[in-house]
N, C-alpha and C positions, 0 to 999 in steps of 0.2 A: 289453389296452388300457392305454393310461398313464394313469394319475391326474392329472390337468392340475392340481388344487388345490397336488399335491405339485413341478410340471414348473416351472422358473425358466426364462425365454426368456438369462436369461445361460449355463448352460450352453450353448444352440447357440449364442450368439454367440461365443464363448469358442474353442469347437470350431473353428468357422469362421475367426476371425484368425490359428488356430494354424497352423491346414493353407494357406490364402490370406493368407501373409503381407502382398500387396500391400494386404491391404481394410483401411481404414481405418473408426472410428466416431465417429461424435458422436450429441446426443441431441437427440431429435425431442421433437416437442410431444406432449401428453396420454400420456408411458409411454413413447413411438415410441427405437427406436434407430434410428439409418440407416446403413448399411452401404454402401460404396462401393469398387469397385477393380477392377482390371483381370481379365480372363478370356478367355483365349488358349482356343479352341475349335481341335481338331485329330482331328478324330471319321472314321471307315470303317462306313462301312454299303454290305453289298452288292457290296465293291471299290469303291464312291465315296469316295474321302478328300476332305475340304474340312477347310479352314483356315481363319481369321481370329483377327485380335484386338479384343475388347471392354472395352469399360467400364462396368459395370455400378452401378446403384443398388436394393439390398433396402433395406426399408423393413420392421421387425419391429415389430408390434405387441405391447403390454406388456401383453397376457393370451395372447400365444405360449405353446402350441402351442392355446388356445381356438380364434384368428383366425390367418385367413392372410395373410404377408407380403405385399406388392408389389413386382414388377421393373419396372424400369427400364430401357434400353440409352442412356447417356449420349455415346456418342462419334459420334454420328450414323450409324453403318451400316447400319440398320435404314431402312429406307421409311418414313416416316410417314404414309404411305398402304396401307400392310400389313396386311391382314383379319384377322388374330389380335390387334391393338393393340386397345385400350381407348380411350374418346374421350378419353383422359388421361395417354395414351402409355404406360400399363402395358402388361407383356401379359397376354394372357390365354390361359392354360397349358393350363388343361381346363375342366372343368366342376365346380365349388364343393364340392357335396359327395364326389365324388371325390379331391380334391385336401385335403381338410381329413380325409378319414378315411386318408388314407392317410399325413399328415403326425402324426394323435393314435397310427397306430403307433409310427412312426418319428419323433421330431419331432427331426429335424438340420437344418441350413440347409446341411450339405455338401451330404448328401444331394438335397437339393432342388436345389442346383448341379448339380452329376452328374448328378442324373435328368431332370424334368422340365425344369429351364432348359437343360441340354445339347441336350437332346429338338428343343426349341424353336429354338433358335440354328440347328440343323444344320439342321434343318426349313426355315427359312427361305432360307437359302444354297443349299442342293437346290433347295429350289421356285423362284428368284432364276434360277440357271444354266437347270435344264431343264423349267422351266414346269410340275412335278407335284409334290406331296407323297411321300417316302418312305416313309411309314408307315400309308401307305392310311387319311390323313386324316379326321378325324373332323370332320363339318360344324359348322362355327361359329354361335353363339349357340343360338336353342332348338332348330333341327334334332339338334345338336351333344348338348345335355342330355335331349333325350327318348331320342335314342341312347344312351348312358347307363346311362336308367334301363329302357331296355328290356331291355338288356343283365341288368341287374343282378337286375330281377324275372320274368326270360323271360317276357315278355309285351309284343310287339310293338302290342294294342291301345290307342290314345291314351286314351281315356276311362278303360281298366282302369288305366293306369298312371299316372293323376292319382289317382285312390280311390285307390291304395296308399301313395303319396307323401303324397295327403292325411291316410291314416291315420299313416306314419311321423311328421307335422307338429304334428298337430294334435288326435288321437285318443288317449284311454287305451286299451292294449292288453288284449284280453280274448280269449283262446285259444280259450275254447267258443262263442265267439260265431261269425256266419257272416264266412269272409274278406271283406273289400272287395272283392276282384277280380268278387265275382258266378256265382263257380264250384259255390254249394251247399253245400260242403263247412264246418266249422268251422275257423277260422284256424289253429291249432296243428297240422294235418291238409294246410293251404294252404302260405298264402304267410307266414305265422306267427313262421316261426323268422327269416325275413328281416326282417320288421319288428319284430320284438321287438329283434335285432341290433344294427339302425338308430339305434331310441330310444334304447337302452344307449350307445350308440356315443360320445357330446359333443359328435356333429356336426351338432344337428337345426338348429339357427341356419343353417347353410351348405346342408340340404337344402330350410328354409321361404322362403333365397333362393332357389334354384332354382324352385321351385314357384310363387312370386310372379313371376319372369319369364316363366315358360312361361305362367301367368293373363295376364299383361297383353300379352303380345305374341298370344295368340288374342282378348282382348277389341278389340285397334286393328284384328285382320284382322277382327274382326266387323262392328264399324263403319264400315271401309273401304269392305267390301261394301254395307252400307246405304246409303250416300253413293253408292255406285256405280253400286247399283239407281234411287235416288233422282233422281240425274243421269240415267240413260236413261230413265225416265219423262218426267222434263220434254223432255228431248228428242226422246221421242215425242209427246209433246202438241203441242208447239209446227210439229211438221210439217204442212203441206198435207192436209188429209183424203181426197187420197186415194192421200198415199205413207202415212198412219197406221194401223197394224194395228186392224181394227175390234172387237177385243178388247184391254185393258191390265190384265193381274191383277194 
């Protein structure tokens, strides 16, 4: 794992204008560099070639590789009505803490060009032509991040994989204690060596966003439904007594 205290966000930047000669830099507020320039996209997956040319804007945060960048696509090719955009026209690549632990191994901004923003670009011109994702898509917003973390802690059940996440957030880790999952067993025996991982990792920032979207987007379905309930009562009351169920629990 790299030592972020020791990690300057100018070497990737550095890296980046060597090999992308077109990008250009100036300086953002609070730290921010911003990176801008063109990105000719010419990718095969499967026998599908697609092309285009872009223009892009990164946005490097000035505790790089802590925080992760932001994209941009400047030259308008992109839909702005595109289900992977952000309401602020970023995109949005994956899911947080995936994306920041994988950036504290690696921390290049080529890298990120090449990987995940390639990913993304060709993803969208596939999906644009023949109406389907390449890459057997991964569902957007919390469907998207509990996939994820199901992945990540094999365990497909919701509630186990909040208690884990909530312990990777939130929790001192303690090995002989019993796992979060509920499985019986003592953590260092469980799910242990994952979550110790996790913590160690300098990516809990990116995993306690995660965890805070997946809270509040079950807290609005909660409420929804009460409102929902709420509304079909009255609208059973207000009926004719004898279109009204002579029971209302």
């Amino acid at each position: 794992m790299v030592d972020v205290a020791m990690t300057s966000p100018e070497r990737a930047i550095e890296e980046l204008l060597k090999v992308r000669t077109g990008f250009k830099r100036e300086t953002g507020q609070q730290g921010k560099v911003i990176l801008t320039g063109p990105y000719s996209l010419d990718a095969t997956y499967n026998g599908v070639r697609l092309a285009e040319d872009f223009d892009l804007q990164l946005v490097v945060p000035g505790d790089y590789p802590a925080s992760l960048p932001t994209v941009r696509e400047t030259s308008g090719v992109i839909d702005p009505g595109y289900e992977h955009l952000y309401l602020n026209g970023t995109f949005c690549l994956g899911v947080r803490g995936e994306l920041l632990l994988a950036q504290l191994e690696n921390p290049s901004l080529v890298a990120l060009l090449d990987g995940p923003i390639r990913s993304y670009l060709y993803s969208y011109l596939f999906r644009k032509r023949y109406g389907n994702y390449p890459f057997g898509d991964r569902a957007h917003g919390v469907r998207g991040i509990l996939r994820y973390y199901e992945e990540l802690f094999g365990e497909a059940d919701f509630p186990t994989i909040m208690k884990l996440l909530g312990a990777v957030c939130f929790e001192n880790y303690r090995g002989h204690l019993p796992c979060p999952c509920g499985s019986g067993l003592i953590a260092r025996k469980c799910h242990g060596e994952t979550i110790l991982k996790l913590k160690k990792s300098g990516a809990t920032e990116a995993f306690s966003s995660d965890f805070t979207t997946i809270a509040c987007e079950l807290t609005y379905l909660q409420q929804s439904a009460v409102k929902r309930e709420q509304a079909l009562r009255q609208t059973l009351i207000s009926l004719p007594g004898k279109y009204r169920a002579s029971n209302i629990d």
